[in-house]
Structures are given as C-alpha cells and as structure tokens.
C-alpha positions as CSV (number, residue, x, y, z in Angstrom):
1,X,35.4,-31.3,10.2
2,X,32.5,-29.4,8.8
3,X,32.0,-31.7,5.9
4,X,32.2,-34.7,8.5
5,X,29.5,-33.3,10.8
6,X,27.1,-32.3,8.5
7,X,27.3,-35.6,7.2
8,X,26.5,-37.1,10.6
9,X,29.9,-38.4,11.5
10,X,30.8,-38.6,14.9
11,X,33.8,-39.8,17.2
12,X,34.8,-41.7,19.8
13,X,39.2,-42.0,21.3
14,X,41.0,-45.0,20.1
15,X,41.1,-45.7,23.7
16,X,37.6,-46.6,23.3
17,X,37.6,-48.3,19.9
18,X,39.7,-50.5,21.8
19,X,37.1,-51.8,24.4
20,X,34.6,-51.8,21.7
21,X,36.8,-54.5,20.3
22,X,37.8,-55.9,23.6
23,X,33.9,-56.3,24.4
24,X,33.1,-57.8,20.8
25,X,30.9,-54.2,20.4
26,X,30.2,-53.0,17.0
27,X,30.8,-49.0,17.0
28,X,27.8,-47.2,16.0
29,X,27.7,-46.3,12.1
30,X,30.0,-43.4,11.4
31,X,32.2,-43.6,13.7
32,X,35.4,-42.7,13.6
33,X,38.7,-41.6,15.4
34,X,40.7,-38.5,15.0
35,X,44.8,-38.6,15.9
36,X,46.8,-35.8,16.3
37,X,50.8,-36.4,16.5
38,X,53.7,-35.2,18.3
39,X,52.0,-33.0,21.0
40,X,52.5,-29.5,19.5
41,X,51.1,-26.8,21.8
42,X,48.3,-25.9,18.8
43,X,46.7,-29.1,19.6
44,X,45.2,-27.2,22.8
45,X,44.8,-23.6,21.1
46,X,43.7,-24.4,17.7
47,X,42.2,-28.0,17.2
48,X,40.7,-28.2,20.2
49,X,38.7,-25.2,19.8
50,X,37.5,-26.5,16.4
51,X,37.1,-30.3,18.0
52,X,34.8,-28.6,20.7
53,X,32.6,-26.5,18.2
54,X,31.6,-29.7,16.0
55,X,31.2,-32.2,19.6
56,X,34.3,-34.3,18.8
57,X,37.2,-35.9,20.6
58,X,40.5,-37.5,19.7
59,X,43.4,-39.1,20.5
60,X,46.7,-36.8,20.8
61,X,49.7,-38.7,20.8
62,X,52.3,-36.8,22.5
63,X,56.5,-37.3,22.5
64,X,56.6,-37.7,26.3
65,X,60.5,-35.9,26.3
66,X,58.9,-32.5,25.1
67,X,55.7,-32.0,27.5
68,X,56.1,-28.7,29.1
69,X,58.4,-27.5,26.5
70,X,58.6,-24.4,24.3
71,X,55.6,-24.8,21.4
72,X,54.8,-28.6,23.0
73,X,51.4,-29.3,25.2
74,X,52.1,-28.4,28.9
75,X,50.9,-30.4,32.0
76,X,47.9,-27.9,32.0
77,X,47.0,-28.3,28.5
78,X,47.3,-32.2,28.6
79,X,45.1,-32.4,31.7
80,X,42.3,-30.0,30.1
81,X,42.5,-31.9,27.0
82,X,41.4,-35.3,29.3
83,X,38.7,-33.0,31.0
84,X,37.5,-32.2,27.4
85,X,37.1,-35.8,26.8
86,X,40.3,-36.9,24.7
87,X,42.3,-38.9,25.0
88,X,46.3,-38.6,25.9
89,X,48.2,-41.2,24.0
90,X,52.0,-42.5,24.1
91,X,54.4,-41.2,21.2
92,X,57.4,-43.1,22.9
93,X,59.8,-40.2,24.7
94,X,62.4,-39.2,21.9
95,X,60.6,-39.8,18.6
96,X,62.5,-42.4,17.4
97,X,61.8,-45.4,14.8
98,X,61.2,-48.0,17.3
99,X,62.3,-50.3,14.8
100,X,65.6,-49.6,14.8
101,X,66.6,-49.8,18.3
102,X,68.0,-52.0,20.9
103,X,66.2,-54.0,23.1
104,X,66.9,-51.8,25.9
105,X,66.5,-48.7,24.4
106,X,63.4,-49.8,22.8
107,X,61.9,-50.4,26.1
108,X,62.6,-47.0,27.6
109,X,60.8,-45.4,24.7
110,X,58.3,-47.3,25.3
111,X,57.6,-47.2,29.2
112,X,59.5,-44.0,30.2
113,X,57.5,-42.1,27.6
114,X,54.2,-43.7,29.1
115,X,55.7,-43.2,32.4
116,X,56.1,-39.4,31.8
117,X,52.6,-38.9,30.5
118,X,51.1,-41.0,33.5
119,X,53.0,-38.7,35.8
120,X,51.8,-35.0,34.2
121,X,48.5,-37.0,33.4
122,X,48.1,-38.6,36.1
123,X,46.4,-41.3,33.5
124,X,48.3,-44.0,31.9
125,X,48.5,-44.1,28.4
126,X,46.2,-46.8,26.7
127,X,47.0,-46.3,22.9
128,X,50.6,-46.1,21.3
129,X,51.6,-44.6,18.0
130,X,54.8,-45.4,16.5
131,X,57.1,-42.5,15.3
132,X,57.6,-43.0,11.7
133,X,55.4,-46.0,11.4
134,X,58.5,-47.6,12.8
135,X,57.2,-51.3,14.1
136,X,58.4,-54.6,13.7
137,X,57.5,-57.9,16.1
138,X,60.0,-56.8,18.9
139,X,58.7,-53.1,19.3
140,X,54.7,-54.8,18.7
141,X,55.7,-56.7,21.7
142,X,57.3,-54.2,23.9
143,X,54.1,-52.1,23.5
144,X,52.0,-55.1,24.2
145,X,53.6,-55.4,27.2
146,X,53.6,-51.7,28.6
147,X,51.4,-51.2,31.5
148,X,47.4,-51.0,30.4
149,X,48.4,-50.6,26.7
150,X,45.3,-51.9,24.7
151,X,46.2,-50.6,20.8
152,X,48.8,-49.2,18.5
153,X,48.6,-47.7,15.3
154,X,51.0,-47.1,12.3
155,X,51.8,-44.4,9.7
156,X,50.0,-43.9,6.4
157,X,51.4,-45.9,3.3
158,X,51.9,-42.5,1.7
159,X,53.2,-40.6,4.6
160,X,56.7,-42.3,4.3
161,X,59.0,-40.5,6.7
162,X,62.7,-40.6,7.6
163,X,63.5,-38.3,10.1
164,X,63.8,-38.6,13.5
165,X,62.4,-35.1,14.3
166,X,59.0,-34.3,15.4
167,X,56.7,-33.7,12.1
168,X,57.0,-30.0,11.0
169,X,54.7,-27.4,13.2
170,X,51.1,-27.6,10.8
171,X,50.7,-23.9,9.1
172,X,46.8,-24.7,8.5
173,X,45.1,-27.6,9.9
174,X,47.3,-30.1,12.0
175,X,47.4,-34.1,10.4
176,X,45.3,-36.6,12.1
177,X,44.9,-39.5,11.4
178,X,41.7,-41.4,11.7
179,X,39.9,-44.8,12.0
180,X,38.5,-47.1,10.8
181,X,37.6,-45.3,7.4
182,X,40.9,-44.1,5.2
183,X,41.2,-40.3,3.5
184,X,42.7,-39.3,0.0
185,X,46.1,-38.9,-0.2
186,X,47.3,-35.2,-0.9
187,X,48.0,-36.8,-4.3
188,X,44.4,-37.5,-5.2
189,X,43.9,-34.1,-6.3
190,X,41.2,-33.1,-7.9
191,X,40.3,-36.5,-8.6
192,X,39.2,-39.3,-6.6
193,X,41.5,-41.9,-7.3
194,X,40.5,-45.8,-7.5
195,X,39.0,-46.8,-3.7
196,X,41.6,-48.0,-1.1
197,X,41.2,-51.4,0.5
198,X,38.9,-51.0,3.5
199,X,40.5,-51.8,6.8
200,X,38.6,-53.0,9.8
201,X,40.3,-53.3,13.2
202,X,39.9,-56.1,14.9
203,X,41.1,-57.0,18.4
204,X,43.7,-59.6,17.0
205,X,45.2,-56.7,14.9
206,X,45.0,-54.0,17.7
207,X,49.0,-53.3,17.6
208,X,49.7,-52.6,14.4
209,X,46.3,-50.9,13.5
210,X,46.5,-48.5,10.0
211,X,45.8,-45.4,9.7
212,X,45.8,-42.8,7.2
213,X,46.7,-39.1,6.8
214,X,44.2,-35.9,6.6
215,X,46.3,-33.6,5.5
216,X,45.4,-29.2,5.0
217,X,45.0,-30.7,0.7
218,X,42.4,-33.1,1.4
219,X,39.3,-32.4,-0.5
220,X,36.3,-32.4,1.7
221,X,34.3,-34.5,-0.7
222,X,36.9,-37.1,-1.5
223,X,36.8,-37.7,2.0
224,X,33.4,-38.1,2.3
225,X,33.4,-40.3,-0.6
226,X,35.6,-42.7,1.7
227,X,34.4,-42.5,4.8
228,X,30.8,-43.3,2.8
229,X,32.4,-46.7,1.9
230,X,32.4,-47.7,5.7
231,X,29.1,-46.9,6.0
C-alpha cells in the first residue's frame, strides 16, 4: 500500500467501477480496486486501519452464513466498514463453487447470502465474487439476476483452489484482489516475469470480471511495474 500511494495510486469500490462502466465514464488514471475475501474479522482490525492511513477503500466480500461469527466481521464491523467508505460485497452464504450446484441451491447462495448482508447491512449487495472462481453461464445468470447486482469477479489464474472452506486466516497481510491492473504471482520471485495480458472491464464483461492475487510475497516493485502498464 505504501509503494501504491507513493506512486500516486488511488481507489475507488467495484461498486463504483461498475457505474463508471454503466455511465460509459473512463476512471481516472491509476485507479484501481482492492478485494478482500471471506469476511474474516481482521478485515475491520487490521486492513482497515492500514486502508484508512493511505485514503483508500475496497470491496470486502463476505460469506453471508458466518457474519457475526467467531473470527468473521460482525453487524458492527460491516456497518462501520460502509461508514468508512467500502464497500460490502456478496460471497454467496456457504462458500461453495457455484458451479457445481443445482439450480436451486445455486440460487439460495446467491440471494440468501445477499439477503443476509442486506439485512445486517441494511445495504444490498451490488458486486459478487465467486468462491473458488467457481462460474459457469447458469451461476453468471443467477447473479445477474439477484436484486441490484451490477458486477462479478472471478479467482486469479494462479490462485487455483479446491476446497470448499473459507481461504486460510492471512498471518501477514490479508489477499486482495484488485482491478483493473493485475499483480505478480507469488511465483515471480525475484524476477519479473514476461507481462500478463492487460485486462480491461468493460460493461458487457461485468460478470465474470478477472482479477488477480496480492499476496504477503508480492514484491512491491513488481507490482508497480504492472500496475505502470495501465497507466
């Protein structure tokens, strides 16, 4: 975060990326979008603290089934985090690779989890992120098709995934993900590997946006040295 600011990046929710795209805006150069999965309690009372101290927001995508849980965001937490200026996303309720499911049990994922945030939010959720990068055209659509959901993002291409369980509890930093530049992969290190594709979001591909993993091994500089490529 230190690298980014002094660099002059700032942020802005995926919430709002969304009706950037919606209203054909360009986002300011050097934007971009932090996300922070699962909706572990350190969220509130360590990134937020560090979020705060640079100016910057993001996007916390929370499983619905574990707010006000032992080590998960409470109602408190999720509603100062809004007051802070982030955003509250949907992480379905259970966690589950919402492309293996049922029809029905794809849609209560969906819609129970936004459901649940609306109700401790009192905000419904505008931005999806699928558990496990789990998407195929049926759960695209079922988002689509959730109350004021405007965007979904995936996993990284690197950050595979199998397990149905919440992501470990970060020792260090917590992951985000962020948009619309990409990050090094942990395996970069120490050197910068050949440049990744750029990808833009666009409103046509607003379901199944990318996204890639910052993870405690990213090299400051490396990142830098992709973000620079957006411009």
């Amino acid at each position: 975060m230190d690298a980014l600011a002094v660099a002059g990046w700032h942020t802005i929710t995926l919430a709002e990326l969304a009706a950037d795209l919606q209203a054909h805006r360009k986002p300011t150069p050097k934007t971009f979008v932090i996300t922070i999965d699962d909706g572990w309690s350190d969220g509130f009372t360590y990134a937020l603290p560090i979020l705060h101290s640079h100016g910057y927001v993001a996007t916390y995508y929370v499983i619905a089934g574990r707010i006000d849980t032992n080590g998960n965001l409470s109602t408190t937490q999720l509603k100062a985090l809004i007051a802070a200026g982030n955003e509250i996303g949907d992480h379905t309720m259970d966690h589950l690779s919402l492309s293996r499911l049922a029809p029905a049990k794809l849609k209560f994922e969906i819609e129970a989890g936004a459901a649940r945030i609306a109700q401790a939010t009192g905000r419904w959720p505008a931005t999806l992120a699928y558990p496990l990068g789990g998407v195929n055209d049926a759960a695209a659509a079922e988002v689509q098709a959730c109350g004021q959901m405007r965007m979904a993002v995936i996993e990284a291409p690197w950050a595979g995934g199998g397990s149905t369980s919440p992501s470990p509890r970060p020792t260090a930093l917590p992951s985000a993900g962020r948009s619309p530049a990409a990050v090094l992969p942990a395996a970069a290190v120490p050197s910068l590997p050949p440049p990744l594709q750029p990808v833009y979001e666009t409103w046509a591909n607003r379901w199944t946006i990318p996204r890639l993993r910052v993870t405690p091994s990213t090299i400051p500089a490396n990142l830098l040295a992709e973000l620079n490529r957006y411009g």
